[in-house]
MMTF fields as JSON, N, C-alpha, C and O atoms, coordinates in Angstrom:
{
  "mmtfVersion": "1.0.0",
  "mmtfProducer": "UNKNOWN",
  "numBonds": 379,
  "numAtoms": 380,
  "numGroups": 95,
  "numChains": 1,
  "numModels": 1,
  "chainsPerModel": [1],
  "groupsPerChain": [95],
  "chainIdList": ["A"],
  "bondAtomList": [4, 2, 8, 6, 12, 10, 16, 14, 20, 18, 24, 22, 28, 26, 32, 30, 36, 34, 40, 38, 44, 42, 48, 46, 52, 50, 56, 54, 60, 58, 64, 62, 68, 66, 72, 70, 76, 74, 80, 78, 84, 82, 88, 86, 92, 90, 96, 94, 100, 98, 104, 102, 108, 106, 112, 110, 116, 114, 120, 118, 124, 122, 128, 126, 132, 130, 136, 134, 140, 138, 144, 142, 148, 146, 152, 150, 156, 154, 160, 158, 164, 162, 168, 166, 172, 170, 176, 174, 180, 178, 184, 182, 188, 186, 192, 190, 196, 194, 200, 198, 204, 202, 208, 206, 212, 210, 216, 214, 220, 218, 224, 222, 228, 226, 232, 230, 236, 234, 240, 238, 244, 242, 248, 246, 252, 250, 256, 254, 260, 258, 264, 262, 268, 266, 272, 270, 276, 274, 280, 278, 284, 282, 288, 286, 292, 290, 296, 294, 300, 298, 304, 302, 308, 306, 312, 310, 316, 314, 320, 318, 324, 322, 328, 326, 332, 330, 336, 334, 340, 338, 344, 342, 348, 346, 352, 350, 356, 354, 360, 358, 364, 362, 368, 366, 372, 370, 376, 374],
  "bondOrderList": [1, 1, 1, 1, 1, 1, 1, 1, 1, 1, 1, 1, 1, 1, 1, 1, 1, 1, 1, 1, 1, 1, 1, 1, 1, 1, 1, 1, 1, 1, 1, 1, 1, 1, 1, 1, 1, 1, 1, 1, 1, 1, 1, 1, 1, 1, 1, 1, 1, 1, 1, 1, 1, 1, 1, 1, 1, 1, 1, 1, 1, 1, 1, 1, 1, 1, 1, 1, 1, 1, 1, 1, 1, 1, 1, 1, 1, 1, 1, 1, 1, 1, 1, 1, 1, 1, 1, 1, 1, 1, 1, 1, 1, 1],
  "groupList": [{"groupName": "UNK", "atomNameList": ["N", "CA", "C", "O"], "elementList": ["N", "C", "C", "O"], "formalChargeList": [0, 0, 0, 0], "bondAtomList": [1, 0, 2, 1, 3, 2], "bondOrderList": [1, 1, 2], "singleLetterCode": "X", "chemCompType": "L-PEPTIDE LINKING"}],
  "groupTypeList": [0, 0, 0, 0, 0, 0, 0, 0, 0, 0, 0, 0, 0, 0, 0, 0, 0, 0, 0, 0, 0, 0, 0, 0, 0, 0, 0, 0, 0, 0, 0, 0, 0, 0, 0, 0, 0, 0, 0, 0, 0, 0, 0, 0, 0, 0, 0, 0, 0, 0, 0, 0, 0, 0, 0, 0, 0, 0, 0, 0, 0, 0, 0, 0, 0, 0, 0, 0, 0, 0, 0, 0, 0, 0, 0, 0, 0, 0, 0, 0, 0, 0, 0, 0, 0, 0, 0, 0, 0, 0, 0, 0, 0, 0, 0],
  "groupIdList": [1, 2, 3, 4, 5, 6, 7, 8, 9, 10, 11, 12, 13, 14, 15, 16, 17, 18, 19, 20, 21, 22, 23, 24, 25, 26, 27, 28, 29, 30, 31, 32, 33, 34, 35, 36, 37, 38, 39, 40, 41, 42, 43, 44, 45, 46, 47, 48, 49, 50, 51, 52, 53, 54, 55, 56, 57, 58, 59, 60, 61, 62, 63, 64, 65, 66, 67, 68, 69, 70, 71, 72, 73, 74, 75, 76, 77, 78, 79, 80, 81, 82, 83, 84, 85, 86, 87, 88, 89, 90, 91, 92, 93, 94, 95],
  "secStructList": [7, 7, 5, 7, 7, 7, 6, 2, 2, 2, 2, 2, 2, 2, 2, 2, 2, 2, 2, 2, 1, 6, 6, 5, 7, 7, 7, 3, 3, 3, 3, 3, 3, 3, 1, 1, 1, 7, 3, 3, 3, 3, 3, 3, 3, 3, 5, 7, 6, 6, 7, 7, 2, 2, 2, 2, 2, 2, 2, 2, 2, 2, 2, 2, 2, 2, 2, 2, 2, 6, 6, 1, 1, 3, 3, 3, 3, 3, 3, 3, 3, 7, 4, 4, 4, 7, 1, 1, 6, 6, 7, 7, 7, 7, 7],
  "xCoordList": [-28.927, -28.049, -27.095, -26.494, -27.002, -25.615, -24.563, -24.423, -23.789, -22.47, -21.444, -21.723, -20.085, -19.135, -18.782, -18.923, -18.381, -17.757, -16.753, -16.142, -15.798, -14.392, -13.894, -14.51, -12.448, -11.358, -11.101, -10.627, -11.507, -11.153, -12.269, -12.285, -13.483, -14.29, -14.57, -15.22, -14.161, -13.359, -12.395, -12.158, -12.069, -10.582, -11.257, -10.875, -12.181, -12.684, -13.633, -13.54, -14.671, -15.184, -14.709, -15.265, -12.702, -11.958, -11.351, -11.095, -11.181, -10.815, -11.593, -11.142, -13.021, -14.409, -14.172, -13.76, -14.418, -14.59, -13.424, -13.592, -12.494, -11.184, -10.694, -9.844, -11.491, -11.426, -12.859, -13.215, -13.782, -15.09, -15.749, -16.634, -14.831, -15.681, -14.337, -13.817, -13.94, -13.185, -13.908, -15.098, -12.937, -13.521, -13.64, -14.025, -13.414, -13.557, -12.077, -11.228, -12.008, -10.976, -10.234, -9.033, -11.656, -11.231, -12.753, -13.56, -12.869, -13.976, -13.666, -12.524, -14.474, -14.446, -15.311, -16.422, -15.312, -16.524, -17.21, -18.423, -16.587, -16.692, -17.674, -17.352, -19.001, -19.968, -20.37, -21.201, -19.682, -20.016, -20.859, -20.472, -21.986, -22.747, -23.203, -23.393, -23.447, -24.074, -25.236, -25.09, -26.344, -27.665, -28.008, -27.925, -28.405, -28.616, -27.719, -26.51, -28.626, -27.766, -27.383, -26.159, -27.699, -27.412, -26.002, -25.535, -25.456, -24.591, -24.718, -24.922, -24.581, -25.02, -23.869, -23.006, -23.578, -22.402, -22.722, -23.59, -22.296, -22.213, -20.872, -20.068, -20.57, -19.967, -19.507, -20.119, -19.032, -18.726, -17.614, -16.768, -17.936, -17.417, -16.963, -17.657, -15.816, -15.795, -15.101, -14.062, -15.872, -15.906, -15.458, -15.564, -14.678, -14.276, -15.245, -16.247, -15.483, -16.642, -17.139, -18.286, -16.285, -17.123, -17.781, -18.388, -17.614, -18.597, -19.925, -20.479, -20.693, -22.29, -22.982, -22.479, -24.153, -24.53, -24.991, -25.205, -25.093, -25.289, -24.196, -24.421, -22.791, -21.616, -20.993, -20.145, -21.679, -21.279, -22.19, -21.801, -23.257, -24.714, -24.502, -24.86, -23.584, -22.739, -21.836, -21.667, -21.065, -19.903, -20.369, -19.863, -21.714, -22.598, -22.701, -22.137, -23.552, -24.031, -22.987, -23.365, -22.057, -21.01, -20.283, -19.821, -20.017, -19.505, -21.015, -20.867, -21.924, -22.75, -23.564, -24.349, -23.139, -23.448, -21.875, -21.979, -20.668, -19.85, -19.961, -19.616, -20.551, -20.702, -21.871, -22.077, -23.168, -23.585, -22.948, -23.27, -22.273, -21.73, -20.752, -20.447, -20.048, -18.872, -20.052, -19.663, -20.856, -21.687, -22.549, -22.592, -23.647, -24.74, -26.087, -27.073, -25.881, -27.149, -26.666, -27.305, -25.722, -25.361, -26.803, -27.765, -26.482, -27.575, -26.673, -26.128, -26.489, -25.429, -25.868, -26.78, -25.491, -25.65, -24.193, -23.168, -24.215, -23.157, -23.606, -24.581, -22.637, -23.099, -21.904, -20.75, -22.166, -21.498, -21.05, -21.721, -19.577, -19.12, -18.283, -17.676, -18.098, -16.798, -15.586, -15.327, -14.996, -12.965, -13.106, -12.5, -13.676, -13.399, -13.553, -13.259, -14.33, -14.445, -13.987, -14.414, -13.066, -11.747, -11.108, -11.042, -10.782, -9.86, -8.796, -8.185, -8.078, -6.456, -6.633, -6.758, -6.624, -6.808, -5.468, -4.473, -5.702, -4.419, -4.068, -3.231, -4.414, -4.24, -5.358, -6.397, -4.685, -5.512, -5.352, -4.405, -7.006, -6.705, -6.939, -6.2, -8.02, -8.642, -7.988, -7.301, -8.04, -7.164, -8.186, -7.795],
  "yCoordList": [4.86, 5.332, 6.39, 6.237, 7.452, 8.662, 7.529, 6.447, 8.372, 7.976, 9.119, 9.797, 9.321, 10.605, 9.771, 8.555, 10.534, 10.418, 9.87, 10.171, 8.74, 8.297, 9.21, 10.132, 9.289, 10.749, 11.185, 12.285, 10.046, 10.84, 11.294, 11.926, 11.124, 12.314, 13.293, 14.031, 13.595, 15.246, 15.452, 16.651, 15.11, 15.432, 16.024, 17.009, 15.183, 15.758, 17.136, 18.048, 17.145, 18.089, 19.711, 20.676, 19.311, 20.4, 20.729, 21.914, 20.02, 20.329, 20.829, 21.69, 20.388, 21.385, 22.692, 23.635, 22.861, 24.157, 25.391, 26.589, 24.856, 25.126, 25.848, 26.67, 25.226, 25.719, 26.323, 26.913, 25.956, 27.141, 28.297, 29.064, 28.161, 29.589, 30.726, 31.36, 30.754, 32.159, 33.492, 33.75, 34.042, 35.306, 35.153, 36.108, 34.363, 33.54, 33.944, 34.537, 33.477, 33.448, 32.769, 32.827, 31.805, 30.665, 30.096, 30.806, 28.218, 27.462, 27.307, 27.37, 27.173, 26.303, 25.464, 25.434, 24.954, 24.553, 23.522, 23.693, 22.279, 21.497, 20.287, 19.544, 20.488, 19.468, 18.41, 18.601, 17.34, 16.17, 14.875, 14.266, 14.585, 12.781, 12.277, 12.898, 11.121, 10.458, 9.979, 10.008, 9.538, 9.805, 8.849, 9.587, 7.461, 6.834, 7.415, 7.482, 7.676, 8.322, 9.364, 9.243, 10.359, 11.623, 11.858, 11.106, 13.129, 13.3, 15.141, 16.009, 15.284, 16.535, 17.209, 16.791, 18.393, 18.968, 20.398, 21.05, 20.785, 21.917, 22.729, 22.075, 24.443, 24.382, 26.345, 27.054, 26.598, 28.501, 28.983, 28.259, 30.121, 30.705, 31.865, 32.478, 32.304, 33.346, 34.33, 34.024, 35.758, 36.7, 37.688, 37.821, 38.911, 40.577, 40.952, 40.409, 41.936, 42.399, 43.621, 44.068, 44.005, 44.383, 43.785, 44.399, 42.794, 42.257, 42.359, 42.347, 42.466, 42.365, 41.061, 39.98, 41.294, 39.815, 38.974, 37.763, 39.956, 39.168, 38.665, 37.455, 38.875, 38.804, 37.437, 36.731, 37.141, 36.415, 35.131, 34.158, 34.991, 34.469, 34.016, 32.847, 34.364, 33.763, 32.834, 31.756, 33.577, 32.588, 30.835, 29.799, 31.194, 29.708, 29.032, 27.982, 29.792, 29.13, 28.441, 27.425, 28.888, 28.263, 27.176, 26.281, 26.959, 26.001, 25.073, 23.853, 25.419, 24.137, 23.627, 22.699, 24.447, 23.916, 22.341, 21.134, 23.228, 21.768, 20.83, 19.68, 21.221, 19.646, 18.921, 17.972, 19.78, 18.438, 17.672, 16.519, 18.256, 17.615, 16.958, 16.021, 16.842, 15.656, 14.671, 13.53, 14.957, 14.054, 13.508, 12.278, 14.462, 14.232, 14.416, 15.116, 13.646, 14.422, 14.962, 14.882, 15.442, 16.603, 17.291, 17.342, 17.772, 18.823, 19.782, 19.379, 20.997, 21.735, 22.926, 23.455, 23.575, 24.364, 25.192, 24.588, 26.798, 27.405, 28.778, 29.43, 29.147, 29.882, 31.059, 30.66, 32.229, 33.777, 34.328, 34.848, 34.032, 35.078, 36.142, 35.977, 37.419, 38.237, 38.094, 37.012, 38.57, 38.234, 38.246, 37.28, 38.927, 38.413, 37.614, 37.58, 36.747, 35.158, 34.296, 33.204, 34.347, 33.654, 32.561, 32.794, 31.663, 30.456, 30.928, 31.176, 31.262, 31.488, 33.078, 33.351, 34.271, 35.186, 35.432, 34.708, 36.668, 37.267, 35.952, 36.419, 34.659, 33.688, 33.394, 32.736, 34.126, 33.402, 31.698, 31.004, 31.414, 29.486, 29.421, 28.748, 30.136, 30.004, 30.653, 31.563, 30.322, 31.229, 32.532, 33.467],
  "zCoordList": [-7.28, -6.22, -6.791, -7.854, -6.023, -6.019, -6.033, -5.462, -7.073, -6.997, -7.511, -8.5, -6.692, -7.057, -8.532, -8.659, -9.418, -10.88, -10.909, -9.884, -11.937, -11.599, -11.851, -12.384, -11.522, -11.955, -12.995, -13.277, -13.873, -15.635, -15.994, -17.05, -15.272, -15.27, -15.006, -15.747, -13.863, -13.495, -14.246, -14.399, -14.513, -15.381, -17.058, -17.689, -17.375, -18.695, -18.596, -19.417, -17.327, -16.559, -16.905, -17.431, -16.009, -15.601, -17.254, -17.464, -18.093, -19.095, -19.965, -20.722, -20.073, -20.85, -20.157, -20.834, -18.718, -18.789, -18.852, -18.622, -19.147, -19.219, -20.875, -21.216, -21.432, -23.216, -23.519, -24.539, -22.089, -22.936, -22.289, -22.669, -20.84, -20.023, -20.181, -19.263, -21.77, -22.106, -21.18, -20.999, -20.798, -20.107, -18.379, -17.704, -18.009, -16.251, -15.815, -16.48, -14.567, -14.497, -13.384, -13.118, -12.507, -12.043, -11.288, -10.687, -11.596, -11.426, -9.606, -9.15, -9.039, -7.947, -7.053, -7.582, -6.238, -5.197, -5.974, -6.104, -6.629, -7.519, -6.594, -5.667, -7.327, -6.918, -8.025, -8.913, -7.826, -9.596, -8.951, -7.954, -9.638, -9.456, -10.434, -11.479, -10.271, -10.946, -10.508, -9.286, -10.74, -10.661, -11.721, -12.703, -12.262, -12.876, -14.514, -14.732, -15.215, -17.041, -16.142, -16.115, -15.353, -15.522, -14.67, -13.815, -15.153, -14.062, -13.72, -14.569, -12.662, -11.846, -11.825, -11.052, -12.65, -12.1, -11.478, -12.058, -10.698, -10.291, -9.71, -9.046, -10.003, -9.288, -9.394, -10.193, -9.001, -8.512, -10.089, -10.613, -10.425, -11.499, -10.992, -10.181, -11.366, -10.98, -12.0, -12.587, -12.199, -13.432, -12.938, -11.718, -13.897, -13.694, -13.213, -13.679, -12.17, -11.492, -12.606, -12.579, -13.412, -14.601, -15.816, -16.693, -15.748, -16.402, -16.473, -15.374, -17.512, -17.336, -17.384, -17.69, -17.054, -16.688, -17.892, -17.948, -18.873, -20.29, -20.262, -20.256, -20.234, -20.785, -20.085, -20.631, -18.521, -17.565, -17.705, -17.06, -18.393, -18.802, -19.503, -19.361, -21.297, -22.148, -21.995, -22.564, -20.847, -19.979, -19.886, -20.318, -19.008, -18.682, -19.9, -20.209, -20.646, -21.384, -22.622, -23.205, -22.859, -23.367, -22.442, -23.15, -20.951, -20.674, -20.74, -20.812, -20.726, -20.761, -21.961, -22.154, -22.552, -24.19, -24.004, -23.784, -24.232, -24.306, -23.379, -23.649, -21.91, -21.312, -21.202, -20.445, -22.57, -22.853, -24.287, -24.574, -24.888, -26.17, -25.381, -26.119, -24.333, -23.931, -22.644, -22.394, -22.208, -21.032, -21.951, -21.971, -23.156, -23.589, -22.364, -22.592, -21.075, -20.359, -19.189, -18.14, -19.263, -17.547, -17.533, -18.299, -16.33, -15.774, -15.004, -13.977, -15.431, -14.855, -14.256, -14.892, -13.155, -12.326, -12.168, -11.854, -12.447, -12.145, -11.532, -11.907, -10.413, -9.647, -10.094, -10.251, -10.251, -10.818, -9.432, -8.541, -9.522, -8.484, -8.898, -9.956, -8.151, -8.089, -7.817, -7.289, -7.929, -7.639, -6.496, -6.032, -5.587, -4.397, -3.308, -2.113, -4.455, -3.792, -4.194, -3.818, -5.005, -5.665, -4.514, -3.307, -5.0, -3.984, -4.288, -3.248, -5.381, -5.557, -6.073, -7.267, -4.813, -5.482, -6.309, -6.346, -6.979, -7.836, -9.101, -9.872, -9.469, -9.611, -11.154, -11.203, -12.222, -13.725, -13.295, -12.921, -13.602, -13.59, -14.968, -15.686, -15.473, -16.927, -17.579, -17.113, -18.945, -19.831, -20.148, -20.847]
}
């Protein structure tokens, strides 16, 4: 059976990608389960519209390198947006 994640699992979630998608500049549209071992995260990135897509591709692949070293079996899905699909425009979330 699906099940949503307890809160200190979002919480560890929001804090991985928080120290590894350097270069972002805010997550959103936060989709998290559990699924027997696994847990499903998904959720919206959003990058400088100059960025290249290698550069934005790196982005991924660095937040999901660390959330399998803190989950061990996530299965992660991140979707590349522009600033102007930002939830808090004008608004650094990421460092």
């Amino acid at each position: 059976m699906d099940a949503a994640p307890a809160q200190e699992t979002l919480d560890r979630i929001g804090a991985v990608i928080s120290v590894s998608a350097n270069g972002a500049s805010e997550p959103h549209d936060f989709r998290d389960r559990h699924a027997g071992r696994v847990t499903f995260i998904e959720f919206h990135l959003v990058v400088p519209r100059e960025m290249s897509v290698g550069e934005a591709h790196d982005i991924c692949e660095s937040v999901e390198y660390a959330h399998r070293e803190e989950t061990g079996t996530a299965l992660i899905t991140i979707h590349v947006e522009p600033p102007h699909k930002s939830k808090q425009p004008g608004v650094l979330v990421l460092p």
